[in-house]
C-alpha positions in Angstrom: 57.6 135.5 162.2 56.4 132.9 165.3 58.1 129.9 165.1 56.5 128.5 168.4 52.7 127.5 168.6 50.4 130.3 169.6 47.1 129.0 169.6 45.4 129.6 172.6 48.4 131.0 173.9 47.9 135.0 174.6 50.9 135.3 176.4 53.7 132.6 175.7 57.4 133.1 177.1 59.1 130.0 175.8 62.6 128.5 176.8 64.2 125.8 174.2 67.1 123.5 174.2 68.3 121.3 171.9 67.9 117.9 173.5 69.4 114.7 171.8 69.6 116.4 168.4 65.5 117.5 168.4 64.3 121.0 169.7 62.5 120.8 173.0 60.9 123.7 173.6 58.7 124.5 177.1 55.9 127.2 177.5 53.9 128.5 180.3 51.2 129.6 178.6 49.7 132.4 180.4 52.7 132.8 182.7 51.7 134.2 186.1 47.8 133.9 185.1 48.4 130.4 183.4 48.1 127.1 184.6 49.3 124.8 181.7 52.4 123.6 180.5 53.0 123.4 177.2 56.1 120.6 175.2 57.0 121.0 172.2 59.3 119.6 169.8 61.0 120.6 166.6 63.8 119.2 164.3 64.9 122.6 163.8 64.6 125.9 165.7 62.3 127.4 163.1 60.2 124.2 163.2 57.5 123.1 162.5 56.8 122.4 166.4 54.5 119.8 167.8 53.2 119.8 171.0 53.9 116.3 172.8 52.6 116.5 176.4 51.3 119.1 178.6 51.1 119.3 182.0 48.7 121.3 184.7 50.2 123.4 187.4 48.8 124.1 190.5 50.1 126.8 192.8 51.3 126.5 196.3 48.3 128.9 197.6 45.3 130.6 196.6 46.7 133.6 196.3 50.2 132.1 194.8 51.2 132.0 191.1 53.8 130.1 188.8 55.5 131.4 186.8 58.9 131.3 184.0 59.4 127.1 183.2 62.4 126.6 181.7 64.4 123.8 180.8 66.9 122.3 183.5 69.7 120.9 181.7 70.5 118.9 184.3 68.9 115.6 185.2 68.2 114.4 182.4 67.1 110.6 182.6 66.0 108.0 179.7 62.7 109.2 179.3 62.5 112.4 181.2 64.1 115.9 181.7 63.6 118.7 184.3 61.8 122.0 184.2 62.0 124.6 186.8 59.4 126.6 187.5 59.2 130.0 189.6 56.0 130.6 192.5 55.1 133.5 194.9 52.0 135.1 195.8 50.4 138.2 194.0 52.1 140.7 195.7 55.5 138.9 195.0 56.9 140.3 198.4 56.3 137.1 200.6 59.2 135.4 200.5 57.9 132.2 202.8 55.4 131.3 199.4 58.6 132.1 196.5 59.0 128.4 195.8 61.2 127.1 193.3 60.2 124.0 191.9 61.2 121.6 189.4 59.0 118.3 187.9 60.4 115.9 185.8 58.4 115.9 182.5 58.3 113.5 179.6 61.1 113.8 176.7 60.1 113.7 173.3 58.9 109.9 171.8 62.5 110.6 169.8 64.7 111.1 172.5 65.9 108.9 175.9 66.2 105.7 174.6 69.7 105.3 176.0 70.4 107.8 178.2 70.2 106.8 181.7 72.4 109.1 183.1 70.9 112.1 185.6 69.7 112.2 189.1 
């Protein structure tokens, strides 16, 4: 059974971590063909999960994509955490557009109060 939304989300690779004692789950919905960034949270890995923010993504080129977000576990600030995210063009053999990224995103309203540690 799905434990992660799926609404409007045909194709949905998820990463979760376990944040602060809540689930935090990302999603690129769509992945390659996708351009949103789905947060969740849960207080258990089965859920119920509620999507707290998204985020748009744009990619480096026209012919560029983005693709597998996943959580950074590193970086953490009150707050905020990291997600990574993979780009490259169509073809996926043009290795001056593969571009690694990473965005600090909003944690959950229950997490962050106190931890100030990270980058």
């Amino acid at each position: 059974m799905p434990v992660v939304p799926r609404e409007s989300r045909w194709l949905n690779p998820t990463q979760v971590a376990l944040l602060d004692g809540v689930f935090v789950a990302v999603t690129k919905v769509g992945d390659w063909w996708g351009d949103t960034i789905y947060l969740d949270v849960a207080s258990s890995p089965q859920g119920p999960w509620t999507t707290y923010a998204t985020r748009v993504i744009r990619p480096e080129c026209d012919d560029c994509n983005t693709y597998f977000a996943s959580i950074v576990p590193y970086g953490r600030r009150a707050h905020s955490f990291v997600v990574g995210l993979s780009g490259n063009t169509w073809e996926g053999d043009d290795l001056a557009h593969y571009t690694p990224r990473f965005l600090r995103v909003p944690s959950p309203p229950t997490i962050g109060a106190d931890d100030a540690d990270g980058v």
